[in-house]
N, C-alpha and C positions, 0 to 999 in steps of 0.2 A: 246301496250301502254295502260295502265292504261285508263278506261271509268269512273273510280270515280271524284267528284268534286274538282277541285283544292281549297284551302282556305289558302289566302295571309294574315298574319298578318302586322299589320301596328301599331310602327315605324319601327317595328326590321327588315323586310323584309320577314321576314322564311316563307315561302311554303309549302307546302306537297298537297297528294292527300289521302282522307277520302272517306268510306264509305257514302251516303245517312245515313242519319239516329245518325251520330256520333254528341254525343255534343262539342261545339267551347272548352269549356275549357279540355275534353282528347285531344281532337285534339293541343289546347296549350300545355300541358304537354307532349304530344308525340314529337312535335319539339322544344322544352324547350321556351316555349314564357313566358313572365315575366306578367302572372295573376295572380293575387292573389284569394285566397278562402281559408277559414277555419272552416266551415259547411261544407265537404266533398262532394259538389253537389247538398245538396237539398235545393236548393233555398232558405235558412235562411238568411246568412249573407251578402250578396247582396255586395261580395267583389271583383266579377268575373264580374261587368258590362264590357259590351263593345259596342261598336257601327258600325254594320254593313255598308256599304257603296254602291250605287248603281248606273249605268250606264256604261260608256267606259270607261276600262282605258289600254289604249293604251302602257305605260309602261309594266305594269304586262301582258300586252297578252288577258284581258279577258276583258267582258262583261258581268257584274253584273245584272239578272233581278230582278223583284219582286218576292218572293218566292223563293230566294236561302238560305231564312233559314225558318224554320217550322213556324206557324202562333205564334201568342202571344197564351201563356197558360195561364191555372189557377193559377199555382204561382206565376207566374211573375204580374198576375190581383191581386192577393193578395198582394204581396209585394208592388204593384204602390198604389193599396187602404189604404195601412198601411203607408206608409213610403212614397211613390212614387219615382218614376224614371226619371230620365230628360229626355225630348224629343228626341226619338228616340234611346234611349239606350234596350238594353236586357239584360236579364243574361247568360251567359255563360255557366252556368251551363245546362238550361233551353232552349235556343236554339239549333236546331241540322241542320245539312250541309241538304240542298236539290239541292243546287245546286253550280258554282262555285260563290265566294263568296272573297272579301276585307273588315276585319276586325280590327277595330280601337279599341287598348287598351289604357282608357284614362290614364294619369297619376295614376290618386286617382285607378286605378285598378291595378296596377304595383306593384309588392312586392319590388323591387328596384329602386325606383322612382328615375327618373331624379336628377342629379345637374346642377343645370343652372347656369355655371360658369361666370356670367358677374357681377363680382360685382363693388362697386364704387370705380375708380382711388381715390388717394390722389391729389388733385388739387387747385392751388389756383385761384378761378373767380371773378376776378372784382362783385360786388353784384352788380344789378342795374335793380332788375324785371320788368316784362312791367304790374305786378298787385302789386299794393302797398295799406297798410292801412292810414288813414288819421283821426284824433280823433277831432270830432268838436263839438262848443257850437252853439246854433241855436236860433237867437232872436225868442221869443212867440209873438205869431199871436194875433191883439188886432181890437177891433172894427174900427181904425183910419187907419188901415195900411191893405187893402187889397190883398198884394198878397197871396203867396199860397206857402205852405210847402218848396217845390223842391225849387222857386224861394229865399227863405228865406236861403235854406240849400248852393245852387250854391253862395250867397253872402257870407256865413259864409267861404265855401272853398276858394273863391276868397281875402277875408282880415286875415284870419286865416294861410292861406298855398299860397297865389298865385297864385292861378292856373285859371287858365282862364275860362270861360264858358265851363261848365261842362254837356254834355249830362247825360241818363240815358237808360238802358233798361229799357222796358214796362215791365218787373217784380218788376221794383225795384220800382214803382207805389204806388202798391199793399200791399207793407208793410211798406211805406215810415210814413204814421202818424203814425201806431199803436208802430214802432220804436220810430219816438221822444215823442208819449208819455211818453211813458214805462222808456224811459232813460229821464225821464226830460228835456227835449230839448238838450239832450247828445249824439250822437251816434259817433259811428266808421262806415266808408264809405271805401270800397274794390272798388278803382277805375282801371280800365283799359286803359291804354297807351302804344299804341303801339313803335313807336318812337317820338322824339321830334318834336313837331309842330302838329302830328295830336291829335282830340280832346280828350280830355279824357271824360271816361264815366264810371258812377256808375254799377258797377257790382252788388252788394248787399251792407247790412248796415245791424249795428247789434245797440240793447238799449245803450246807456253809453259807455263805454272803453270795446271792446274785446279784453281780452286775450287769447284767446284759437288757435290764429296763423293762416296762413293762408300757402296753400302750392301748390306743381304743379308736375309735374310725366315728368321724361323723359323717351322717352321709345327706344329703340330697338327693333324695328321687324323684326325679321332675319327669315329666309327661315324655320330652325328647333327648335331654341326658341326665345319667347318675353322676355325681362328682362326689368324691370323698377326700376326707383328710384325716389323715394318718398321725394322731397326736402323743407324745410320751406324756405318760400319766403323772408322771414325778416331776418333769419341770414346766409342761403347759405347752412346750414347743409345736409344732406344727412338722414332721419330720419328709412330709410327702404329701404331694395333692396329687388326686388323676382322676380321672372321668373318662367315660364308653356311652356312645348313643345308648337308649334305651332299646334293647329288642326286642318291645311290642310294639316299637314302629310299623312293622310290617303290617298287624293288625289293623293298624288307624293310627294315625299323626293325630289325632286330635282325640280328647278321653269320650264323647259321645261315641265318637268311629268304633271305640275300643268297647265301651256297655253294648254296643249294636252286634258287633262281632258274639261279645259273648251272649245274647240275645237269641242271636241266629245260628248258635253252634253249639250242640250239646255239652263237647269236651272246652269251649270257647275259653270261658275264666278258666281253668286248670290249664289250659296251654299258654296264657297268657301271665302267671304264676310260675310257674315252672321258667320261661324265658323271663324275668325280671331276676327270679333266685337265680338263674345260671349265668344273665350277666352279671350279678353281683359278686355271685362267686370269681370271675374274671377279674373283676374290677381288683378283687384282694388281693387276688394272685399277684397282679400287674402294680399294685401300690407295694406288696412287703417287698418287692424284688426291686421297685426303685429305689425303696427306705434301706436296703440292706438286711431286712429282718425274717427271722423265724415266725410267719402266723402265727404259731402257739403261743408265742407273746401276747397274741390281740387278746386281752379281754372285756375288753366293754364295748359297744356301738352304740351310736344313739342316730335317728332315721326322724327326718322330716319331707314330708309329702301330702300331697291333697287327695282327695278324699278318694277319688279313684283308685292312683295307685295304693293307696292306703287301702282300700280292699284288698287290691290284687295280691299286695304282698304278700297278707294275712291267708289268702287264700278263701277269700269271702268272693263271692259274688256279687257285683255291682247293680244288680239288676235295679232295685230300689233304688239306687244314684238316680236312673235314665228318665226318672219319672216325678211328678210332682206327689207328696214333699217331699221328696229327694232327703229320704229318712237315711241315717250312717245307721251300723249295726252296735256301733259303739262311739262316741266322744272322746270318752274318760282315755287318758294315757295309758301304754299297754308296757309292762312289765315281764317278758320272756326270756326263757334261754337264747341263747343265737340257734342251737344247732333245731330249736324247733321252727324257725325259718328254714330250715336246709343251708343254713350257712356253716362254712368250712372253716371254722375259725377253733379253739381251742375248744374243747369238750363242754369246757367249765363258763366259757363266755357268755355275759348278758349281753340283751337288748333290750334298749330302750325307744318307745314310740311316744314322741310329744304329742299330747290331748288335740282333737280336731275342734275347730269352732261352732260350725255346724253347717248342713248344710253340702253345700262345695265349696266351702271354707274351710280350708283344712288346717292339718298340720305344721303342713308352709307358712301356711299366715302365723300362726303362733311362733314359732321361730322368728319371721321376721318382727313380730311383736316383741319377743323378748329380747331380740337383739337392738330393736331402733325407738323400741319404749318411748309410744308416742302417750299413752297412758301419764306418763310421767313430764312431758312437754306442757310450759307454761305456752305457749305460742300454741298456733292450731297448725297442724302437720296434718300434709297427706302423703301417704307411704304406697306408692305403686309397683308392686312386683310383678313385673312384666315377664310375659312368657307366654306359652300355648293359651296358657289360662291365667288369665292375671286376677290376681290377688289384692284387695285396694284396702286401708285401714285409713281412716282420717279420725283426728280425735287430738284431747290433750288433759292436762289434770283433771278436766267435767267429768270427760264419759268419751268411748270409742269405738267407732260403729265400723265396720264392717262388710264387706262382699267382694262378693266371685264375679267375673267377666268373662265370659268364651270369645278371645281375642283371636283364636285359631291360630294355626304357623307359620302365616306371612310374614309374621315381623321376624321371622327366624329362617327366613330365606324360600319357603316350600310357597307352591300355586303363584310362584313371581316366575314369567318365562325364561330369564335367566339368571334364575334363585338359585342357591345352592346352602349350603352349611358353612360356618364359619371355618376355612382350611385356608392354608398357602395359595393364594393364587386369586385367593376371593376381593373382588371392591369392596371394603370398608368404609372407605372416607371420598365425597364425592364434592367438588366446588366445579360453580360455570359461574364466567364471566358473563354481567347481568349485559352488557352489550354486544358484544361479539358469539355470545351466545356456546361459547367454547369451551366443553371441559378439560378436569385434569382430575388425577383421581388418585388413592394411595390402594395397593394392594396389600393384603397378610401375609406378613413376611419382608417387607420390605419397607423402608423407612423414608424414602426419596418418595417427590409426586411424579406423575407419569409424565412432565413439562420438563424434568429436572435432567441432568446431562446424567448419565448413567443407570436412569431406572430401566431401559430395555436389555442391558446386561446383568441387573441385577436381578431381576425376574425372569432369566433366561430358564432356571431350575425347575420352576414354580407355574411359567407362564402366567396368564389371563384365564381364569376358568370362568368367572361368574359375577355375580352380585351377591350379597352377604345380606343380612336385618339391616347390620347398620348401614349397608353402602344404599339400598334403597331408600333411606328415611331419609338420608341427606341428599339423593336424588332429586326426591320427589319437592322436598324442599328448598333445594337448590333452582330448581323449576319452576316450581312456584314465586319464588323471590326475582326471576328475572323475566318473568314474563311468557313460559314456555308453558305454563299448565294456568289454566284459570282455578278461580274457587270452586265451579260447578265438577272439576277433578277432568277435564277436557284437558287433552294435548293441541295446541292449534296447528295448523299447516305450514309448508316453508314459509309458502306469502303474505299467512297473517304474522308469522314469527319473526321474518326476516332470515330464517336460515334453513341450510339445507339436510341441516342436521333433523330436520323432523320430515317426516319421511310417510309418504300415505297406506294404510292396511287396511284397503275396504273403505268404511264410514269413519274410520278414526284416522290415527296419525300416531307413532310412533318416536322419540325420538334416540339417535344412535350417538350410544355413551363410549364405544368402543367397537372397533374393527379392524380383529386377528385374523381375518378372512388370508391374508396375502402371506399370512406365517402358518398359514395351518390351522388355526387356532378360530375360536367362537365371534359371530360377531352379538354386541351384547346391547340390549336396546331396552329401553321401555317404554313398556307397552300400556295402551289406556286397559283393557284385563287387569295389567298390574296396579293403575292408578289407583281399579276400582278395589283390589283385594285389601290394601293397604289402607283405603276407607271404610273400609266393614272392620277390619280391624280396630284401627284406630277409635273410630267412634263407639266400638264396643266397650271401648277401656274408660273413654272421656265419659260418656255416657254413665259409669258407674259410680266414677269420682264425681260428678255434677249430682247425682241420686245421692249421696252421701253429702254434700255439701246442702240438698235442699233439705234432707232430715233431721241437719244440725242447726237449719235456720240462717246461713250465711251463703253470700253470693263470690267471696273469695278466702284463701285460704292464706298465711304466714309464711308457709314455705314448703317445699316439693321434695320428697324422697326419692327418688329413684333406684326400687333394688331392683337383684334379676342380674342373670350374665351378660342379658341386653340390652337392660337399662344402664350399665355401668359403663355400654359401649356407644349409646345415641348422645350428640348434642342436645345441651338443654335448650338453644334456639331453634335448631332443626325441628325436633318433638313439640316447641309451640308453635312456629309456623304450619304443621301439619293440622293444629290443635288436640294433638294428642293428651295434652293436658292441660290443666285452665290458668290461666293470665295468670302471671306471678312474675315477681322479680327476676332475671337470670343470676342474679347473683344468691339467690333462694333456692336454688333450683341446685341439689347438689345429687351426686350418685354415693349409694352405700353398698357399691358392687353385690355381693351374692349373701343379702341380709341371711338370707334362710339358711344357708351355710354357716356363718355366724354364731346363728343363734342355736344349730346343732352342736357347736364346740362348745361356746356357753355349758348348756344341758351336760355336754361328757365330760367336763373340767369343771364343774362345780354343782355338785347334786342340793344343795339347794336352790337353785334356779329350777330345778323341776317342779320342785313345789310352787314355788314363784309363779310361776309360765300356767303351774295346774290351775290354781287361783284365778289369774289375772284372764285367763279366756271364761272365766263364769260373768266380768264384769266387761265384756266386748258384748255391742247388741250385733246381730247378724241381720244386714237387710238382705232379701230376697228377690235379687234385679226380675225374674221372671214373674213375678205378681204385681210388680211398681207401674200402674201406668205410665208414670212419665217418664221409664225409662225408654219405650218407643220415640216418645216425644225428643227426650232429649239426642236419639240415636239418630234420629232422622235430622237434626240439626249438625248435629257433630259429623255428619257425612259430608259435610262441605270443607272447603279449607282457607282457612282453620275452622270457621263454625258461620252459619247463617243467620246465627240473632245473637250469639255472647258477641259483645263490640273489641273484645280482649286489646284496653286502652295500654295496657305496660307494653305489650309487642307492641305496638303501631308507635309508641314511644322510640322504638327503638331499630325497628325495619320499617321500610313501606313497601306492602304489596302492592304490585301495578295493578289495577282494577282492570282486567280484561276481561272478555266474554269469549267462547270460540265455538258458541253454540247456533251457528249461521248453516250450518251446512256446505257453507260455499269457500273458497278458498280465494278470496277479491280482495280479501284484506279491509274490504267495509265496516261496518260496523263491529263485527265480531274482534277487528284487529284493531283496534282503538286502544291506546295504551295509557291511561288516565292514571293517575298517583293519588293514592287517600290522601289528605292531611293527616299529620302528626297528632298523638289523641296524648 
């Protein structure tokens, strides 16, 4: 076995083992990791940053010390004194392996940057923010009449607007006279009210009439990106959405990886805190600047996330998460300043944290709860918000039960051999001809199928990088539907297949969806590894929704939610053929793009919905997939495709799987290549 240093990229997963001595970015281009650099290595263009990583990580197998890459050099001292480098980055070019090593490629070094699909539902929300502006005239202070600024400005709001005695921050002090100077005894007051009846209080105040708006951020903090949207307070609008990978990727793609890290590392949770608050802080930077706006405007945010990072953010340690009962340190919805997050946002700004369910049921779920109010469904809904960790809610007027799934990152492109992130250049959308055996495929970015006259110049920018979540889901079920993958999740050989597109790797068979070999470019295949990863997934997910459908007493359901950035991107046929989810109508079967998103603007545009949302998770029951016997049972069924005992009568209505077997060993085309047709059910 190899004595060279292993070096793990991070998000993509890719491995390899290096020389001592090899710099990070051959070593990228040797396992095709997505660095960018365009100064050929010498340290010029400073487009190959990365960020080394150091201690346990239990995942990956290794223990990172100090010194598993070469000291800082003189260019790298040049480039930090010219331009500088953010803390704790290197260049790539410029560092070399000394030892084994977990390397973080941020976005901005990625030649294919992420797309961080959660953009804004169309929704209509009650308006009703808990920060509104209020434009006041302010009797002047005269020798006869002693009070004092505040007490002048609180009557003016009390006869002008009603409002009752009116607190203030101890900032809003501070600039309280040189405001009604300025505006002539005219200002605008940004007051804060939480719900009806507690007090309100001056957030800030501007000279005269501000018009320049005032605004608030909902965010999604999911395991693998943050996404936020950028909302004006006063008319409900949506004025910007943007999203950055999470960078506690590095730590672990998956939130177990991440309790383990902090587990095995003393400073572990605190460093994993620190990088969620400092992408976030990015994240603001990068949304005021696409909105046009001054931060100082921000002041509300409201933050939905599962239980994890719902620790991390808070700056708790997850350790109780890793363990059974998998006790939170709090439920209840959390009420803070921002700036006691470490967020960069206006002195005066709140935060808000919607209540978690329980459990690893988190926060997320509750957002999606109040956005897709299945509580409120006379029909029986189940609601799957697909992701690292998926989040399942079935229920309707009765009662609505609940749980968590560790569906891991497959379905978001990671541990697939040519997985990648949703970017320009990735398969999304995958069809084969059930006879000829023939793909064609659609890349992101590009609107043509790969058969079409002009999709190789139009992907010329962008190339073929990868496969995507979705371009694998339609893969594999594409495959499945013409006969190139059996149910037992087996790829067959060319001769039980009929073609040459499958392709033998040892005991298995492979089959090639694409080949850039002759352009330079990747050749991109999949592989039975991949089959199997997408069945561990999958069946984690089905497996949770069936547990919840046996707690309710019913063997199907009304109809199927689909939230999540990648559930608003998979076919609802695809996702049943895999049996990712249970027998239902297709026309039942609808996407509610990034509910959790949703239901954080809900919460920041209408502060009774907080309460609402507080409520309504007292009356969700939370099941506990990890104590449910048959949730084994049903995992080990659900690993087939679509499932080895649900007969799932509406597909077979509507597709027929060829009934193949390719578990012969042998490639004769005998019995294992026998291509038999179900009947229509």
């Amino acid at each position: 076995m190899s004595q060279d240093p292993l070096v793990i990229f991070t998000p993509s997963g890719k491995r390899g083992r290096f020389p001592v001595g090899t710099p990070i970015l051959t070593a990228a281009r040797q396992l095709g990791v997505d660095l960018d650099s365009v100064c050929g290595g010498r340290g010029i263009c400073s487009k190959c940053q990365i960020t080394p990583s150091y201690g346990e990580f239990p995942k990956h197998g290794v223990t990172v010390r100090e010194g598993a890459l070469s000291d800082w050099n003189s260019v790298e001292d040049r480039y930090d004194r010219i331009r500088g480098l953010p803390k704790g980055r290197r260049l790539g070019c410029q560092a070399t392996v000394q030892g084994d090593v977990v390397v973080d490629v941020p976005p901005e070094s990625q030649v294919h940057r992420q797309v961080v699909r959660k953009r804004a539902e169309v929704r209509a929300i009650t308006l009703n923010a808990t920060v509104k502006l209020y434009y006041v005239e302010v009797r002047e202070p005269d020798m006869h009449d002693p009070t004092g600024d505040l007490e002048r400005l609180r009557a003016a709001l009390t006869d002008q607007w009603g409002l009752p005695r009116v607190d203030c921050d101890l900032s809003v002090l501070g600039m309280l006279q040189p405001a009604l100077r300025k505006g002539d005894w005219k200002v605008t007051v940004a007051i804060h009210q939480d719900e009806d009846g507690d007090t309100p209080r001056i957030m800030t105040l501007w000279p005269g009439l501000h018009e320049g708006g005032i605004f608030g951020l909902a965010v999604d903090l999911g395991s693998t990106t943050i996404a936020a949207h950028l909302c004006d307070l006063q008319s409900g609008e949506v004025v910007a959405s943007s999203g950055l990978m999470n960078p506690q990727i590095r730590f672990g793609e998956d939130l177990m990886s991440r309790v383990s890290y902090s587990m095995m590392n003393a400073t572990g949770a605190a460093e994993m805190t620190k990088a969620v608050r400092d992408g976030m802080n990015q994240l603001f930077d990068d949304i005021s600047k696409e909105a046009g706006i001054d931060k100082a405007l921000i002041l509300d945010a409201v933050f939905v996330c599962n239980p994890v990072m719902h620790h991390l953010f808070l700056g708790i340690d997850p350790f109780e998460l890793g363990q059974a009962p998998f006790a939170l340190a709090t439920s209840d919805s959390i009420r803070l300043m921002a700036r006691d997050l470490d967020l960069h946002l206006n002195p005066a700004a709140r935060a808000y944290i919607l209540p978690c369910i329980a459990g690893h049921v988190g926060a997320d779920a509750a957002a999606v709860a109040l956005s897709e109010e299945p509580n409120k469904s006379k029909d029986l809904v189940l609601v799957v918000d697909v992701g690292t960790n998926a989040e399942i809610l079935l229920g309707n007027t009765e009662k609505v039960l609940a749980c968590s799934s560790p569906t891991g990152p497959a379905f978001e492109g990671a541990q697939i051999s040519a997985g990648q992130r949703a970017a320009p250049g990735a398969i999304e959308r995958v069809e084969i001809d059930p006879v000829t055996k023939e793909p064609r495929f659609k890349v992101i970015g590009c609107d043509l199928w790969s058969t079409e006259e002009g999709f190789a110049e139009a992907t010329a920018t962008t190339g073929i990088t990868g496969i995507c979540g979705s371009g694998i889901i339609e893969a594999l079920a594409e495959m499945r539907m013409a006969g190139i993958l059996d149910a037992s999740g087996l790829i067959g050989s060319a001769e039980q297949v009929g073609s040459p597109r499958c392709i033998a790797e040892g005991r298995t068979n492979s089959y090639l969806l694409h080949d850039g070999s002759a352009e330079g470019g990747p050749v991109i295949t999949v592989t039975n590894p991949d089959v199997r990863a997408i069945q561990m997934a999958k069946a984690a997910l089905y497996s949770g929704a069936r547990l919840l459908m046996d707690k309710f007493g019913v063997d199907a359901v009304d109809r199927v939610v689909l939230a999540g950035a990648f559930g608003a991107h998979i076919s609802p046929k695809h996702a049943m053929v895999l049996g990712m989810i249970p027998d239902a109508p297709l026309d039942k079967v609808t996407s509610a793009g990034n509910a959790a998103g949703t239901g954080a603007r809900i919460a920041l545009l209408n502060r009774a919905a907080r309460g609402e949302i507080e409520a309504t998770v007292h009356q969700i029951h939370k099941i506990e997939t990890a104590i449910e016997p048959r949730f084994q049972e049903h995992f080990v069924n659900a690993s087939a495709l679509p499932n080895s005992v649900e007969p799932f009568p509406i597909l077979n209505s509507v597709v027929s799987l060829p009934d193949v077997s390719f578990n012969t060993g042998g490639g004769d085309g005998a019995d294992g290549g026998r291509r038999r047709r179900r009947g229509r059910g």
